[in-house]
N, C-alpha and C positions, 0 to 999 in steps of 0.2 A: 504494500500500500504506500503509494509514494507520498514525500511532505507536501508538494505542491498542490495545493487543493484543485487547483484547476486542470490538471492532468488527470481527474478522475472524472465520472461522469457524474451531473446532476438531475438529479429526477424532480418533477413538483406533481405535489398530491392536492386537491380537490383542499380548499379553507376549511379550517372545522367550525361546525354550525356552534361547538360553544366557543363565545369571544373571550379572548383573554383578557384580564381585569387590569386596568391602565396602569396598576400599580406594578404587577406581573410584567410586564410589557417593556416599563421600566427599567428594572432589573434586568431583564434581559437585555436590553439595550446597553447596559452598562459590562456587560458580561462576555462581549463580544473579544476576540481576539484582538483585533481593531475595531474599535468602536465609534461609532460617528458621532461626533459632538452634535453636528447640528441636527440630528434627530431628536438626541437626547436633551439638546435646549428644547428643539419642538414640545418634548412631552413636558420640560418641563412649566413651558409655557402655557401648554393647553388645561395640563392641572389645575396653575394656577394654586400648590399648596402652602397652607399655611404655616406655623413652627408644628404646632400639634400635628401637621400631616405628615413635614417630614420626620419628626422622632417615630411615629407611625413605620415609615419606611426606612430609617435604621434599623427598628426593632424585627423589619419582617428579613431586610438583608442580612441579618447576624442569624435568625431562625435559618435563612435557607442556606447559611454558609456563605454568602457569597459579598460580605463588607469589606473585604480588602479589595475586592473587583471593582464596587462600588468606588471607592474611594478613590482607587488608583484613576476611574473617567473623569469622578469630576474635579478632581485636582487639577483636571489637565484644562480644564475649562477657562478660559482668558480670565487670569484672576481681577480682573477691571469691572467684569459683571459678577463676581462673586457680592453681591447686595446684601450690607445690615438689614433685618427683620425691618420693614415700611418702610425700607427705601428701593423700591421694586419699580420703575418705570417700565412702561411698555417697552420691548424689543429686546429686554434685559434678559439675562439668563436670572428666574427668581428663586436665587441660592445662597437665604441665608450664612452669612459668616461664621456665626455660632452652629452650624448644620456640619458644616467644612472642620471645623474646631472639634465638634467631638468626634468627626469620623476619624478625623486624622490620630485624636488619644486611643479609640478604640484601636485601629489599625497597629500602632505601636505595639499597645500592650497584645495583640495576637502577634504581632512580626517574635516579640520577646520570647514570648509564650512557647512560638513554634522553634525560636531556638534552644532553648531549653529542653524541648522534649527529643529535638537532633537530637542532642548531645546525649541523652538518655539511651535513647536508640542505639548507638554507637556503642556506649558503656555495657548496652546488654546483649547485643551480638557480638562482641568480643568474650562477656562472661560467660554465654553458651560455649562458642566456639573451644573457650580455652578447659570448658568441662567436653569435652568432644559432642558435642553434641550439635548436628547440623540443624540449620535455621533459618528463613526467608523472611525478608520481611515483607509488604504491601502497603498500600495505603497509606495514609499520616505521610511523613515526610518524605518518604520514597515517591510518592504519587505527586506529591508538590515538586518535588527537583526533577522528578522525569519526563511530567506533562504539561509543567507550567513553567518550569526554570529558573523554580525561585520559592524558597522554601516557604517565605512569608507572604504568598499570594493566594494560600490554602488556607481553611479554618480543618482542622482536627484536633479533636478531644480526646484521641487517645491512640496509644500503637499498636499494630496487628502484628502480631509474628507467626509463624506457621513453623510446626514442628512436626515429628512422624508420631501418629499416637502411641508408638511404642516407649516414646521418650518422653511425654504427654508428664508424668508422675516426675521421672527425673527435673524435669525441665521446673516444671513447678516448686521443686524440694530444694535448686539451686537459688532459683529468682528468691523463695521464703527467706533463707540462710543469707539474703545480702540486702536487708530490710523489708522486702515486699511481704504485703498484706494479700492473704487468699481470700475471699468474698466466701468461700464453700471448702467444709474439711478438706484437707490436703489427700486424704485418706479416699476421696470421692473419685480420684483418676487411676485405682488402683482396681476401683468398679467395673470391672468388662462391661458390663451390660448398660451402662452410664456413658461408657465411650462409644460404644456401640450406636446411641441414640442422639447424642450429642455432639457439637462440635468444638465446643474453646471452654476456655474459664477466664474469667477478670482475676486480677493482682491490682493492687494499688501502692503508694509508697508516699507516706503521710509526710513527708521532710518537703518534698516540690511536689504534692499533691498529681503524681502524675500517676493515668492509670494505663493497665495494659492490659490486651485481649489474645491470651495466649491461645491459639488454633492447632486444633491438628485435623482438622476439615474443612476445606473451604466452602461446603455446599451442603446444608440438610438435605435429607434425601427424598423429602416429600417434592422438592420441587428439583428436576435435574437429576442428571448422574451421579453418585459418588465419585470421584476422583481419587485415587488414593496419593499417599504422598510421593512414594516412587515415584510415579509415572509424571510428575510435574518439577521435582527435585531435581531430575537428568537433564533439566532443558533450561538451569536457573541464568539469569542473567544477574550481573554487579552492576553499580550505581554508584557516584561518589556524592559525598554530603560531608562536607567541614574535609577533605581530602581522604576521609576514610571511606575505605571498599565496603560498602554494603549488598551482600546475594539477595535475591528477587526472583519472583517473579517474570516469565518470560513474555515478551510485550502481549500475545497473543493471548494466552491464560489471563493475564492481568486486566486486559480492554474488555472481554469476555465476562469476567468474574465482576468487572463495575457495571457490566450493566445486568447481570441478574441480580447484583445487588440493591440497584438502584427498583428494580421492580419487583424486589421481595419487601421494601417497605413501601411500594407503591408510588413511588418517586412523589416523598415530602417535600423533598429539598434539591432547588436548581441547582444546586451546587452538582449534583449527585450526573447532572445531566452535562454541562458546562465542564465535567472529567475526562468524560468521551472525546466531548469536541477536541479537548489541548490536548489527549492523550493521539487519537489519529491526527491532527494536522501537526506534531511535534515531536512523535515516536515512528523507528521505522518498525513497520508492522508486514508481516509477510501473509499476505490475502490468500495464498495458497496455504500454507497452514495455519491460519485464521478458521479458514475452512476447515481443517480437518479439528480442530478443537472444537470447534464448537456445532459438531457431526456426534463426539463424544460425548458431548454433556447432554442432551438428547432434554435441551431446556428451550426449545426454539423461540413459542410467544414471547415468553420474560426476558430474552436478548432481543430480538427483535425488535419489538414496541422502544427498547431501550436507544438503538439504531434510528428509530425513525423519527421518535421526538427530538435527539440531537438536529439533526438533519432537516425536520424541519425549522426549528426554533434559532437554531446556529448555521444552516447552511452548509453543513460540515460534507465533505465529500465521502460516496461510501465506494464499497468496490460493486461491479455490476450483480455480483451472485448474491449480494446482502438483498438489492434492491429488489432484484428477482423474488427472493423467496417473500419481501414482507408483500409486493402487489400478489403475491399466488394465495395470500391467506386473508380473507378480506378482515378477521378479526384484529387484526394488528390496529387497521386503521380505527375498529370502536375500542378499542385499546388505549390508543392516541387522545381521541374524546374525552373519555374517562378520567383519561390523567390532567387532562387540564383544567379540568371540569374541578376535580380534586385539589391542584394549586389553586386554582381560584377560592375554593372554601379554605384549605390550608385546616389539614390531619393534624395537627400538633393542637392546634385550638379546639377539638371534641375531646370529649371524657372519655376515659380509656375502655369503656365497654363499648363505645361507639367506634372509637378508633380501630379496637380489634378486630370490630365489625365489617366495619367498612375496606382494611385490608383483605379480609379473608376474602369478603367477595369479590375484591376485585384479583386477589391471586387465584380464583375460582374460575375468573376467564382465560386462567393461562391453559385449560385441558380441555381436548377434546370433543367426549363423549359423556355421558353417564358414568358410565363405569370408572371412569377417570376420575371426575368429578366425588362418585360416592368414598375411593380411595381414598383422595386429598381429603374430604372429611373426616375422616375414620382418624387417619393417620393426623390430622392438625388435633383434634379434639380427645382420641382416645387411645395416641401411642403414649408408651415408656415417656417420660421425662427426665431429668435432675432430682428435681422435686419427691418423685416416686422413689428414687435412687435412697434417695438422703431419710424418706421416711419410713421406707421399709428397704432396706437394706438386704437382698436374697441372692442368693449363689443363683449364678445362671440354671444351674438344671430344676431351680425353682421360678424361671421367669413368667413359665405361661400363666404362675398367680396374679401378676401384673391384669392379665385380661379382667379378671375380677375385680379387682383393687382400683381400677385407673376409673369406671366410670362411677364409683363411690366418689371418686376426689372431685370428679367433674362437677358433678351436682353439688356437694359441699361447697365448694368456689362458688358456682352461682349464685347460691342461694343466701351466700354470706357479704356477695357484692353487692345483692337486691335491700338487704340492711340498709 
């Protein structure tokens, strides 16, 4: 997949009947690789916002990750129309000073923030390494240096590392032994039948409050293939951050895994969408085995949809066989719909039995048939947990009591959330 975006092909899809919310529109505007200023005065002339509207739209660019993006457009804006609150003349760009002032502290304190958490990064793939223990990382700052080119142009809250679950217990017993806090007994990854259902555990480390989500799956199995860690370990790519080599993720796994990530929580957050974009027009990516990765993971809607909202919202170039499969499925496009439909209202603002909700169904349009469908049920609401792990605690050749046990827990839960 070449860098040059216009040496691949562009496709256009049909407007979607639900319009984006001028606030949405925004942000996107600002999020652009290159961003047009004079669009982004257009809107934000046509708004027309006041102080309350713009803290409004701080508070929704820091929800969707995407304030340092933010920041870095309108900085760039002739600071001659940057205008004190009523001092806003027609033709002006009307952009509070005080607007500009606090993005720029917020932006600081994440540029800091995300250095900080390098340097963590760095400190703790060396402490695997030097217990032998092999290690990937993703996401967080690797994702910021390899698709943006710049550590502090990313918001993440915490680190991903990716281990073999055989080392799952080790890994976790070293991170403890050098101040991290485990969220869940240490004893929990020693559980076959817990690893078996699950994929990561948090650690945190109270000194720089930073947390980490140690993996040894990158994919539940209700939605996609398993993956094991072999099979994606043989193909790691390195990455430099502060001069140190950090292993990864190789581009192709990596583009792949953001976007079924991005549509396992139902894409809350542009950010999640605006990865893709930097990661294809800024990584070289090989569309032949693009291909064959994501033939493997046998998750086609939830990359897909992921594809095509980039593409359209950013323009991003894909390769023609992407373009191919998402016109041959016409649900991608009510896919599409939905999700924006969904930014519009903005997931993080409903109560979490709504929110639940509201994912499930929409990860419910990623299958099928029935049978598919009744699976993904079964499997979302009454597999194995953690939870189950930690409460009844039983030797594998005891799991099939799980079947019994899980839909007690179920109803308990609800009927305690109904309280």
């Amino acid at each position: 997949m070449p860098k040059n975006p216009d040496s691949s092909t562009h496709y256009h899809y049909p407007l979607s009947p639900e319009p984006i919310s001028d606030e949405i529109k925004f942000l996107i505007a600002c999020c652009r690789v290159q961003p047009d200023l004079e669009e982004i005065a257009l809107q934000m002339e046509e708004g027309r916002w006041k102080m309350e509207d713009w803290k409004n739209i701080i508070a929704l660019a820091s929800r969707h990750g995407i304030l340092p993006l933010v920041y870095k457009s309108l900085k760039d804006l002739p600071a001659t129309r940057a205008q004190p609150q009523g001092q806003m003349p027609l033709g002006c760009y009307p952009l509070p000073a005080e607007i500009l002032t606090e993005l720029k502290a917020r932006y600081m304190s994440i540029s800091q923030r995300n250095m900080l958490m390098s340097a963590e990064l760095i400190r703790i793939m060396k402490l695997l390494k030097e217990h032998h223990i092999e290690a990937l990382a993703f996401k967080g700052p690797v994702l910021a240096q390899r698709a943006y080119g710049d550590i502090t142009l990313r918001q993440f809250g915490d680190l991903d590392i990716l281990v073999d679950e055989k080392e799952a217990y080790i890994s976790g017993k070293v991170l403890h032994s050098h101040g991290f806090t485990i969220h869940y007994p240490l004893s929990i990854l020693q559980n076959k039948t817990c690893l078996r259902v699950d994929s990561d555990f948090a650690l945190s480390k109270k000194s720089n409050n930073i947390l980490i989500e140690m993996h040894w799956r990158l994919f539940r199995k209700n939605i996609g293939h398993h993956l094991t860690f072999n099979q994606f370990s043989q193909d790691y790519k390195t990455i430099l951050i502060n001069s140190s080599t950090i292993p990864t993720l190789s581009p192709e796994l990596h583009l792949l895994y953001l976007s079924l990530h991005g549509s396992k929580h139902a894409w809350e957050r542009i950010e999640w969408i605006v990865d893709i974009d930097r990661f294809i027009r800024n990584c070289e990516v090989d569309s032949k085995k693009l291909k064959e990765v994501f033939n493997l993971m046998k998750a086609d809607r939830p990359i897909l949809v992921g594809f095509l909202l980039t593409h359209k919202l950013f323009q991003t170039p894909l390769p023609d066989w992407l373009t191919e499969k998402i016109e041959l499925d016409n649900e991608i496009e009510k896919l599409y719909h939905l999700t924006i439909k969904l930014l519009n209202s903005g997931l993080p603002t409903m109560t979490e039995i709504k929110r639940t909700r509201t994912i499930y169904l929409y990860q419910r349009c990623f299958f099928r048939n029935p049978r598919e469908k009744i699976k993904y049920f079964l499997e979302s609401y009454f597999s194995i947990s953690r939870n189950d792990c930690l409460a009844f605690p039983l030797p594998p050749s005891l799991n099939f009591l799980y079947l019994f046990i899980k839909p007690f827990r179920v109803i308990l839960k609800y009927l305690h959330s109904k309280k």
